[in-house]
C-alpha positions in Angstrom: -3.1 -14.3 -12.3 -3.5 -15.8 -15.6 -4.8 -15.1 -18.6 -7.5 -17.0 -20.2 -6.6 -19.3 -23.0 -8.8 -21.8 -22.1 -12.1 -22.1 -24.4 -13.9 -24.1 -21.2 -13.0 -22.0 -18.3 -14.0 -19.3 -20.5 -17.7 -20.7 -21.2 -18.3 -21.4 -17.8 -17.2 -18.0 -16.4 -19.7 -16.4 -18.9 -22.3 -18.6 -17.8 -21.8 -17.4 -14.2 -21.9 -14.1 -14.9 -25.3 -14.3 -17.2 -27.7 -12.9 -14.5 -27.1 -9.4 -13.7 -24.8 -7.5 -11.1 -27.5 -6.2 -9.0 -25.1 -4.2 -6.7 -24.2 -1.9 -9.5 -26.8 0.2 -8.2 -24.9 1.4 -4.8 -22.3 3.8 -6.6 -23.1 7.5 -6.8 -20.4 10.3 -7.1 -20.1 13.2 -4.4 -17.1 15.4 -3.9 -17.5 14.7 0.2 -16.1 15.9 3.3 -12.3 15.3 4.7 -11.1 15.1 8.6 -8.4 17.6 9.2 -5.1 16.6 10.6 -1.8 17.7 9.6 0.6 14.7 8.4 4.1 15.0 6.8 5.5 13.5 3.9 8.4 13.5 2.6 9.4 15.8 5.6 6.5 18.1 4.7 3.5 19.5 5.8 0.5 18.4 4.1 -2.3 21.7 4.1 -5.2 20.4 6.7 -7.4 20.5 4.3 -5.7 18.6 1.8 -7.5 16.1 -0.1 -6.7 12.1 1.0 -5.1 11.2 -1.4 -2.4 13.4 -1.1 -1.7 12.0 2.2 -0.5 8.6 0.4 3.1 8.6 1.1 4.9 6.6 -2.0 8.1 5.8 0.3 6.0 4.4 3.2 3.9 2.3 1.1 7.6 0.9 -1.1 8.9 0.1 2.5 6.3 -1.8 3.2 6.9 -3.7 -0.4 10.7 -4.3 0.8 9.3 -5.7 4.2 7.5 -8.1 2.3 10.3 -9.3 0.4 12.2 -9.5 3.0 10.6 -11.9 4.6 11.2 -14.2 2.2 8.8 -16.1 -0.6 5.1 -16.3 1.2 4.5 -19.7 -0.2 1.6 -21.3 2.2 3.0 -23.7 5.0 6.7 -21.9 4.6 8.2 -20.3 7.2 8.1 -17.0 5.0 4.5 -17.2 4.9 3.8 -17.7 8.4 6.3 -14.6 9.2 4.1 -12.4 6.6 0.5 -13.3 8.3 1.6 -11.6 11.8 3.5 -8.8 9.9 -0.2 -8.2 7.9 -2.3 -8.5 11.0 0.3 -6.4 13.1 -0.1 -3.6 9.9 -3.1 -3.5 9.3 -4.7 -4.0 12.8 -2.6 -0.5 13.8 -5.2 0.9 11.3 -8.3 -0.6 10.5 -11.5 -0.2 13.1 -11.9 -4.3 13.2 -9.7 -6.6 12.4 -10.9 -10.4 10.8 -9.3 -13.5 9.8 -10.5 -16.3 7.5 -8.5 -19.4 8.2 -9.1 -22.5 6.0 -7.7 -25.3 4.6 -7.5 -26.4 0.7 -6.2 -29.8 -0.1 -3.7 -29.4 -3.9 -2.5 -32.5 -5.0 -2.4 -34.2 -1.3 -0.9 -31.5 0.5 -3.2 -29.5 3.4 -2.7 -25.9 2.5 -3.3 -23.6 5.7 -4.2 -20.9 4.0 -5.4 -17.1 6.0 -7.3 -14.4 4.2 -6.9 -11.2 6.3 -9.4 -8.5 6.2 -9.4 -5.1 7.7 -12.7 -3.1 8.1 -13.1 0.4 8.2 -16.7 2.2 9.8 -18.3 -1.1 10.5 -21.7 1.0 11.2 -21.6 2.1 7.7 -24.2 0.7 5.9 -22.2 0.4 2.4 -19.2 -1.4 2.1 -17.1 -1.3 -0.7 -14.0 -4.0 -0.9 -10.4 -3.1 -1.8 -8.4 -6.1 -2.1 -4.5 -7.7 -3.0 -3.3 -11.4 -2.6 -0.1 -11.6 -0.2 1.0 -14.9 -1.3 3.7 -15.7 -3.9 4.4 -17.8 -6.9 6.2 -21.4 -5.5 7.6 -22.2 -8.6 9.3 -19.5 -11.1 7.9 -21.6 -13.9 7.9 -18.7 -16.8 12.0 -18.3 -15.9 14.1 -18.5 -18.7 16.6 -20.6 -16.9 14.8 -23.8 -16.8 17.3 -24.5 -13.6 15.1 -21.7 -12.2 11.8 -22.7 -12.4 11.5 -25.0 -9.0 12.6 -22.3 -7.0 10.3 -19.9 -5.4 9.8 -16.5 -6.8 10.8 -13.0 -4.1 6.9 -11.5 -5.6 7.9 -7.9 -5.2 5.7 -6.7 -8.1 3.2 -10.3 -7.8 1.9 -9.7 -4.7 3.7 -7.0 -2.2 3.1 -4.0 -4.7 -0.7 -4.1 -4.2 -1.0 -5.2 -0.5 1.5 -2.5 0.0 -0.5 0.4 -1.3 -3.3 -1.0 0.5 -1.2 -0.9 3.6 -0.3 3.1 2.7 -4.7 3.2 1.7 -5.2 1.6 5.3 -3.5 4.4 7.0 -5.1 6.9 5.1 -8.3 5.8 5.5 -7.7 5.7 9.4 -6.1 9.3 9.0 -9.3 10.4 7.2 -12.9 8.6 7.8 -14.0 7.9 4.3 -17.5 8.7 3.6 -18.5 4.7 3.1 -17.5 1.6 4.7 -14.6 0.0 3.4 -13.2 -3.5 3.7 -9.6 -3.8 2.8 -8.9 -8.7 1.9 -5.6 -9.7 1.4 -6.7 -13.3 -0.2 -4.0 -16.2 -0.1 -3.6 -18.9 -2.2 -3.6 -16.6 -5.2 -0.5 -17.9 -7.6 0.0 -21.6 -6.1 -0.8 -22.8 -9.3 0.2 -23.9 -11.6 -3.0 -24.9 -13.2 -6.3 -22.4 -12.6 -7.7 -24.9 -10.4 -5.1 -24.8 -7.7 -5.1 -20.7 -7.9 -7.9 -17.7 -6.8 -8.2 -20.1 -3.4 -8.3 -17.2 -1.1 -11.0 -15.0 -3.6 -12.9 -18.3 -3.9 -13.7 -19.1 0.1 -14.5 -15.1 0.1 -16.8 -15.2 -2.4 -18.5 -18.0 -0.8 -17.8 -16.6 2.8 -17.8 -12.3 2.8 -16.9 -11.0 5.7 -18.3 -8.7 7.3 -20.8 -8.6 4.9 -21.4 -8.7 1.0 -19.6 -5.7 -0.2 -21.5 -3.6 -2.5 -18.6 -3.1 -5.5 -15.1 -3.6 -5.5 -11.3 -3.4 -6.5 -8.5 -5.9 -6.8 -4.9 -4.3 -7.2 -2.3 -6.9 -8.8 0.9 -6.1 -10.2 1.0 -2.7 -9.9 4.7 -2.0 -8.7 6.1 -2.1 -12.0 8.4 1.0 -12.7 6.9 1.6 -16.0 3.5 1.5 -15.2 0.6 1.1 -17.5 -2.8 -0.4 -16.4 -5.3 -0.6 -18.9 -9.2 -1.6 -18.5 -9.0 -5.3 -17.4 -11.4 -7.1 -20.0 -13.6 -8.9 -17.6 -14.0 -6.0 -15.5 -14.9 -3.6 -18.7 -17.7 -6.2 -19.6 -19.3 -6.9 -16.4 -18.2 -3.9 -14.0 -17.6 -1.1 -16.3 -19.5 1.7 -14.4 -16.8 0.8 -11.8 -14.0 1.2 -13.8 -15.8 4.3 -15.1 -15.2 5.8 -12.0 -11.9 4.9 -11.3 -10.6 6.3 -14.8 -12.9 9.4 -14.0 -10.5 9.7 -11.1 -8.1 9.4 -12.8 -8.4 11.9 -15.1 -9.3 14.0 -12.6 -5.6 13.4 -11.2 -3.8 13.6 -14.0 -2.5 10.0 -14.0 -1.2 8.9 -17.5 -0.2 5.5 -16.0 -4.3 4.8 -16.6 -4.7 4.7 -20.3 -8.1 4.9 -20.9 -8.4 1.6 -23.1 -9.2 -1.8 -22.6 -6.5 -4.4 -22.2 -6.9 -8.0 -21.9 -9.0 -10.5 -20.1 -7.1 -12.0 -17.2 -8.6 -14.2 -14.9 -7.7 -13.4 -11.4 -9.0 -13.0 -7.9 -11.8 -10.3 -9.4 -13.4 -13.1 -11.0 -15.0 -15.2 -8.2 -16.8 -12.0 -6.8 -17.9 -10.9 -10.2 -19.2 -15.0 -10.9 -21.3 -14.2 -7.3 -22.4 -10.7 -8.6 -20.6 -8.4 -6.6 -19.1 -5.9 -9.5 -15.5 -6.0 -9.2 -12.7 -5.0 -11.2 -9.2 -5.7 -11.7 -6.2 -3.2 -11.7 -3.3 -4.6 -13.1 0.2 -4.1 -15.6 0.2 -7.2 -17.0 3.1 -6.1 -18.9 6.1 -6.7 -16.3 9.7 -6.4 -18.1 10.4 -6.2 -21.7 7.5 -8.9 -23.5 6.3 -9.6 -20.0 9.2 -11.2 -18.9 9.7 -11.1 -15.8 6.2 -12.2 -14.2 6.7 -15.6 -12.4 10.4 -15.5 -12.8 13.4 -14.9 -10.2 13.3 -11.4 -11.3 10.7 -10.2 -9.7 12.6 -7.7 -7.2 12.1 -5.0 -5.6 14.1 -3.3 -7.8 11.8 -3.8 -10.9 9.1 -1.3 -9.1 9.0 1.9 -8.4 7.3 4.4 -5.5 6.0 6.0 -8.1 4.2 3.5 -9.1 2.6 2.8 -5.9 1.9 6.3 -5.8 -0.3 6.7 -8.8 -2.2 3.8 -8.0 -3.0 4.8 -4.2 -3.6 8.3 -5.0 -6.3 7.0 -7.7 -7.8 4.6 -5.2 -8.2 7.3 -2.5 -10.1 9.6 -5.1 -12.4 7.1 -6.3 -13.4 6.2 -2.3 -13.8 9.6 -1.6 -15.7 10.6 -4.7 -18.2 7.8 -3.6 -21.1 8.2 -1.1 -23.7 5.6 -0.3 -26.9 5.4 -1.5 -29.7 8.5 0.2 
């Protein structure tokens, strides 16, 4: 992610975005039906007729941030990287219905980037698809570090990175727990934070945007950065001007759950991997703390460690996502 202090990227992201987001018109509210089954958290039962978003289990979903981590920085053509492709495919494939892969290559600055974008599908058949999506790269350089001895070393992305595909992992299993009541099609996108610049980042969204699999999706969310222990996601500025009903019904959920990490005001524009669906008119908005450490200062550095996030966190977030696909039925 960055956000936009660039007067030109700015004018021709606007300019994209003049016609209007036709798919706005596929979200309705419903309070919907739920699967019984009887899973444990936390070594206890949850009621079989507990709503889905109870089932999110906040340790399961930080393990899978640690396993992340732990394979090391997921910079593209790195060993790390490689590793965390057959973890995400071996994850997610014990979960979703259909299982995808978008290999491609990007050429930055005269080196061939293999780069995978990994998509999950839930209820295929379903004739509405909404997308939930993280990128599962990491940062090569730690280029905001204050140690300027730092900054050509690769950063661990706990928080950049693991945090959302790691409640999307936790949203995977819950989904496969509970049939929601709409298709779903969970994208982790690579090629997110190469960087440094804006055109060498947002590869993964970009080919997505140009390539959706297995079909347009009708509205969607991104989750970035949204591990941090002291969690506070505002309305994302792009995604309040050109998705707000969207983010009207994730803070309705919200609200519903009693979830003060989602102030209900509008933060700052940041371009990130939301932006090359909204430029293609698919409605998408962007979940994200872009407040990580005290004045932001541990995004793109060498602290970003498990350490700075929290189950919690994950928690809220999951719980909020689950409510908002389950208060959503497609259209008739």
């Amino acid at each position: 992610m960055l956000v936009n202090r660039l007067a030109r990227s700015r004018r021709r992201f606007l300019r994209l975005l003049a016609a209007s987001l036709a798919g706005l018109g596929a979200l309705w509210t419903s309070p919907g039906g739920v699967r019984a089954s009887v899973p444990t958290r936390r070594g206890r039962l949850v009621r079989q007729d507990a709503p889905p978003e109870l089932r999110f289990d906040a340790d399961r979903a930080f393990r899978q941030l640690v396993a992340q981590v732990d394979l090391g920085p997921r910079v593209p053509n790195t060993p790390g990287h490689a590793a965390c492709r057959d973890y995400l495919l071996r994850e997610l494939g014990a979960a979703a219905d259909q299982v995808l892969v978008q290999d491609f290559v990007e050429e930055i600055r005269g080196t061939a980037l293999q780069l995978t974008n990994i998509i999950g599908v839930f209820g295929p058949d379903q004739p509405t698809k909404v997308l939930l999506a993280a990128h599962w790269d990491t940062r090569p350089t730690a280029d905001m570090d204050p140690n300027p001895a730092n900054r050509s070393q690769p950063i661990a992305g706990a928080n950049d990175g693991a945090s959302g595909v790691a409640v999307l992992l936790e949203v995977a299993r819950v989904l496969r727990e509970v049939g929601p009541p709409l298709g779903v099609v969970i994208v982790f996108f690579d090629g997110e934070d190469y960087g440094p610049g804006i055109d060498a980042m947002f590869l993964g969204s970009r080919y997505y945007a140009r390539h959706p699999v297995p079909e347009r999706p009708a509205w969607g969310i991104l989750l970035d950065m949204v591990g941090d222990r002291d969690l506070q996601i505002p309305r994302e500025g792009y995604s309040e001007r050109f998705a707000r009903p969207v983010n009207d019904r994730v803070w309705a959920a919200a609200r519903e759950l009693g979830r003060p990490e989602f102030p209900d005001t509008v933060g700052q524009a940041i371009l990130d991997d939301h932006v090359p669906l909204l430029e293609v008119g698919v409605p998408m908005i962007d979940l994200i703390d872009f407040s990580y450490g005290p004045a932001n200062s541990w995004w793109h550095t060498l602290e970003d460690t498990p350490d700075k996030c929290s189950p919690a966190s994950l928690q809220a977030v999951g719980q909020v996502v689950l409510r908002t696909l389950y208060n959503a039925r497609e259209a008739g």
